[in-house]
C-alpha positions as CSV (number, residue, x, y, z in Angstrom):
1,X,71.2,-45.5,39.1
2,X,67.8,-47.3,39.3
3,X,65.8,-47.0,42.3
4,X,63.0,-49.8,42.5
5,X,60.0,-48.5,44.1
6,X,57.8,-51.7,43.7
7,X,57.8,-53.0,47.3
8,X,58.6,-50.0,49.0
9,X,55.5,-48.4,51.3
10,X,54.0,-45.2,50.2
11,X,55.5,-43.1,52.6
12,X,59.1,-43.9,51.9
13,X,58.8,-44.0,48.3
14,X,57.6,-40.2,48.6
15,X,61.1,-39.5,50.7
16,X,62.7,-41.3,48.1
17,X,61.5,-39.3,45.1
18,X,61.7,-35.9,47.1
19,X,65.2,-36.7,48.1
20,X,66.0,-37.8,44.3
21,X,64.2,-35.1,43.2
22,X,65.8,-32.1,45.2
23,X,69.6,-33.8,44.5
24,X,69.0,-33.5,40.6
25,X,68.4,-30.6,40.9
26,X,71.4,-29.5,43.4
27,X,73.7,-31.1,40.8
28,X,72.2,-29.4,38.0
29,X,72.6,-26.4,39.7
30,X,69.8,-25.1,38.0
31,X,67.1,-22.3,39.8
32,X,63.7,-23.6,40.0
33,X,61.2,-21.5,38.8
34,X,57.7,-21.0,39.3
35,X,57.1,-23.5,36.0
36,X,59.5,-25.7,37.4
37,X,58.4,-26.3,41.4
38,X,56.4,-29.0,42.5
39,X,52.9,-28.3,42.5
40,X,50.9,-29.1,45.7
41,X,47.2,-31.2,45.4
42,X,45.5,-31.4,48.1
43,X,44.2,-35.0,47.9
44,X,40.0,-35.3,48.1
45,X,40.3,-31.2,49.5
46,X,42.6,-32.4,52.8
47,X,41.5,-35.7,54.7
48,X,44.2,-36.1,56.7
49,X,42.8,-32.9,58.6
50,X,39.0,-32.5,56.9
51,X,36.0,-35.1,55.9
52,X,37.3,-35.8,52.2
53,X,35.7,-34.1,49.6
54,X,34.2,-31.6,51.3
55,X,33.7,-28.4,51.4
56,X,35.1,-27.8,54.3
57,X,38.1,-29.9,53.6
58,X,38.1,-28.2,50.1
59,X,38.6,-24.6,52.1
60,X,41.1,-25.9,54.2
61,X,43.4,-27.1,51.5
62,X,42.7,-23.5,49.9
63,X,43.7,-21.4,53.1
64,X,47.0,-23.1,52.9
65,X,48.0,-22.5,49.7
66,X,47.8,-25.7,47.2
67,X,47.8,-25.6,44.1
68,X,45.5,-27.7,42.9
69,X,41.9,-30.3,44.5
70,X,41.6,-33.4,43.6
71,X,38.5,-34.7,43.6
72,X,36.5,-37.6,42.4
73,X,32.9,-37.6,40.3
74,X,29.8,-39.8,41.1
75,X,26.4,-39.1,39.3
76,X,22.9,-39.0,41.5
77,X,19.9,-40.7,39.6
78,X,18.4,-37.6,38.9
79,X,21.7,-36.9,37.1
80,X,23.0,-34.7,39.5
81,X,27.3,-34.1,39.4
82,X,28.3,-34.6,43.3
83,X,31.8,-35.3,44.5
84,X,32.4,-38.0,46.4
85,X,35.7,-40.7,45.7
86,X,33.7,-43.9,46.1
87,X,30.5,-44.6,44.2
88,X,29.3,-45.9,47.5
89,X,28.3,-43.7,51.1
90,X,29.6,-46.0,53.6
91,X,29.4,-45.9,57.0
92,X,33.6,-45.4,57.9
93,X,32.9,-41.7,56.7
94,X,29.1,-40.8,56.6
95,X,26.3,-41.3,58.9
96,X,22.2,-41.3,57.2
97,X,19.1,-43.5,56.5
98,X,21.1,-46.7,55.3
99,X,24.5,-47.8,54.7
100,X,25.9,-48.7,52.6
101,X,24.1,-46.6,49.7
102,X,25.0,-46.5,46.1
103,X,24.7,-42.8,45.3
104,X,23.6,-43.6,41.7
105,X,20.4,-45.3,43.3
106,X,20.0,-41.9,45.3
107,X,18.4,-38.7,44.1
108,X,20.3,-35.6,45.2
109,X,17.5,-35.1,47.4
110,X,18.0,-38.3,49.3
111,X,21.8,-37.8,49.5
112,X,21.4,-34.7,51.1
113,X,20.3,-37.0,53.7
114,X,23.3,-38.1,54.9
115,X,25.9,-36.4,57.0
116,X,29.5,-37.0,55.7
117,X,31.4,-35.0,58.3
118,X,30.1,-35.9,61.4
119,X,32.4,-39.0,61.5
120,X,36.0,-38.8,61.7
121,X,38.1,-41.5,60.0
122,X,40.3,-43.6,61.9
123,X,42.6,-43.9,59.7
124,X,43.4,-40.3,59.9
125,X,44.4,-38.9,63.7
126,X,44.4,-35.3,62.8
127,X,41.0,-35.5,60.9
128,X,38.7,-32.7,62.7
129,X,35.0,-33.7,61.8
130,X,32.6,-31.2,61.2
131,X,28.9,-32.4,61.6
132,X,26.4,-31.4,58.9
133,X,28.5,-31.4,56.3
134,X,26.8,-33.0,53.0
135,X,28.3,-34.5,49.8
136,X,28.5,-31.3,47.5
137,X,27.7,-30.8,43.7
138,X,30.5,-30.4,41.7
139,X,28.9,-27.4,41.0
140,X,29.4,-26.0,44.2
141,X,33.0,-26.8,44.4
142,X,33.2,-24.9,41.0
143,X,31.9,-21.9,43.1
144,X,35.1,-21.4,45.2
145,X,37.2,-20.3,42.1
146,X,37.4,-17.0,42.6
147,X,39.0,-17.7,45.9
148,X,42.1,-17.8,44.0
149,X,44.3,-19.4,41.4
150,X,44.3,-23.2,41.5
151,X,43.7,-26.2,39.2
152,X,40.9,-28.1,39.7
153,X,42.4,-32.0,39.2
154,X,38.2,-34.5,38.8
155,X,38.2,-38.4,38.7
156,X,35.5,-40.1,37.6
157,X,35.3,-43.7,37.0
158,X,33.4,-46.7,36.0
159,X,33.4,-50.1,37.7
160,X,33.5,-53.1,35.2
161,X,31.8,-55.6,37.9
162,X,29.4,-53.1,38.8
163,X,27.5,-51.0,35.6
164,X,24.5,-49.8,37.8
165,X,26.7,-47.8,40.1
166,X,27.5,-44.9,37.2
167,X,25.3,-44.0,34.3
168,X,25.0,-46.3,30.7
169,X,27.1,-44.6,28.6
170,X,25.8,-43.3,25.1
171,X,26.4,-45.0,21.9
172,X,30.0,-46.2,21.9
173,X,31.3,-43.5,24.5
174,X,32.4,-45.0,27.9
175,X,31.0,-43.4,30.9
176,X,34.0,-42.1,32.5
177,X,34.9,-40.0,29.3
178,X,31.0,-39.3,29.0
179,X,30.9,-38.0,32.9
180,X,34.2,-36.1,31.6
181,X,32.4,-34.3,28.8
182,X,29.1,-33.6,30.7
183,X,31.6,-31.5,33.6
184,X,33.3,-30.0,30.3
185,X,30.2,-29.1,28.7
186,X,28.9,-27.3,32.4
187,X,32.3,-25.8,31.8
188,X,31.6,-24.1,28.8
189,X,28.2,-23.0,29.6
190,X,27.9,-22.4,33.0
191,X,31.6,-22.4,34.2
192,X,31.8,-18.5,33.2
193,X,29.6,-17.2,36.2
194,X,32.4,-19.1,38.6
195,X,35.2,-17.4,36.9
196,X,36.7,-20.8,35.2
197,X,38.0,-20.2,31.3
198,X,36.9,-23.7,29.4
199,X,40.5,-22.9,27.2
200,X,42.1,-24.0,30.4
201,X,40.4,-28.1,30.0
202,X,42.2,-30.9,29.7
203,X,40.5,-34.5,29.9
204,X,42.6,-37.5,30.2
205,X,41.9,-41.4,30.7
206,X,43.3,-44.2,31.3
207,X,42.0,-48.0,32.3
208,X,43.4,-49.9,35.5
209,X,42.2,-53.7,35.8
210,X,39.4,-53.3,33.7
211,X,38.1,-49.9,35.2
212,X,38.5,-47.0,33.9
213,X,39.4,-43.6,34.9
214,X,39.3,-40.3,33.7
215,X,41.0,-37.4,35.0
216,X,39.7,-33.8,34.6
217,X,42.3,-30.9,35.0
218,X,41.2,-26.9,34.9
219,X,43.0,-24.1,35.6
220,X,40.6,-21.7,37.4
């Protein structure tokens, strides 16, 4: 049969597929193995209960056992890697010297500045704020590998409408692929001291009304 998930909300489409998902494999009567089980992300660290993409909301998801974080690239001016999902610090999750800020416009310096914990999201009940809490490198996310085995699952993206809020891309190379590389080529150089194995990489994009994504997935 053929299930139509195009105007269902996101919550019951997720019962839907679990439900569809667990009866194949009842009738299959298959066992499901490690390689087989559904792998658990914990979406920008764990914002339903943690500031996303965050350290702190980073550890959380780790102390419970996912196995994978997902989280999203944006580039300083002073080329600095720092997670954060939107290109923009806005004032529904951050608090600092002015809102909204493109990060791009910001030094890692000035984006220190602001305090993207302190608020907690109203969109998520459960969300425990945890003041002081700043947007991190992606190298410092990279340092809580050795507290275990997990993927690491990075988005970065560029914004058609809006160049100036990643870098220019090099000759012929877009920027979301070019952000992709630089994390891959940190990888390969610097990934070592953080335990990460660079044969692990995989880099994948796609492009969604006109901007484009790419998707960076390690296995730590």
């Amino acid at each position: 049969p053929t299930i139509s998930l195009k105007r269902m909300g996101s919550n019951r489409m997720m019962r839907v597929l679990l439900v569809a998902f667990a009866t194949i494999w009842l009738i299959s009567g298959m066992p499901m193995t490690a390689a087989d089980r559904v792998l658990v992300q914990g979406h920008r660290g764990a914002r339903a209960v943690r500031p996303e993409n965050t350290l702190p909301a980073f550890e959380y998801a780790l102390s419970v056992g996912v196995d994978a974080l997902e989280l999203d690239m944006a580039v300083t001016k002073d080329d600095v890697i720092v997670v954060s999902h939107d290109p923009i610090l806005r004032a529904e999750i951050c608090t600092g010297p002015k809102l909204p800020a493109v990060i791009h416009e910001l030094t890692l310096e000035q984006v220190r500045q602001y305090d993207c914990g302190a608020v907690k999201n109203k969109k998520y009940p459960k969300q425990q704020p945890v003041p002081g809490t700043r947007v991190p490198t992606l190298d410092e996310v990279f340092a809580l590998a050795p507290r275990g085995n997990f993927d690491f699952n990075i988005e970065t993206k560029i914004f058609k409408d809006h160049p100036e809020y990643t870098p220019s891309p090099e000759a012929r190379y877009p920027v979301a692929i070019e952000q992709g590389y630089r994390a891959a080529q940190w990888i390969g150089t610097d990934g070592a001291a953080h335990g990460l194995d660079a044969s692990r990489l995989a880099v994948a994009g796609d492009s969604v009304g006109g901007n484009m994504t790419a998707a960076l997935t390690l296995m730590a």
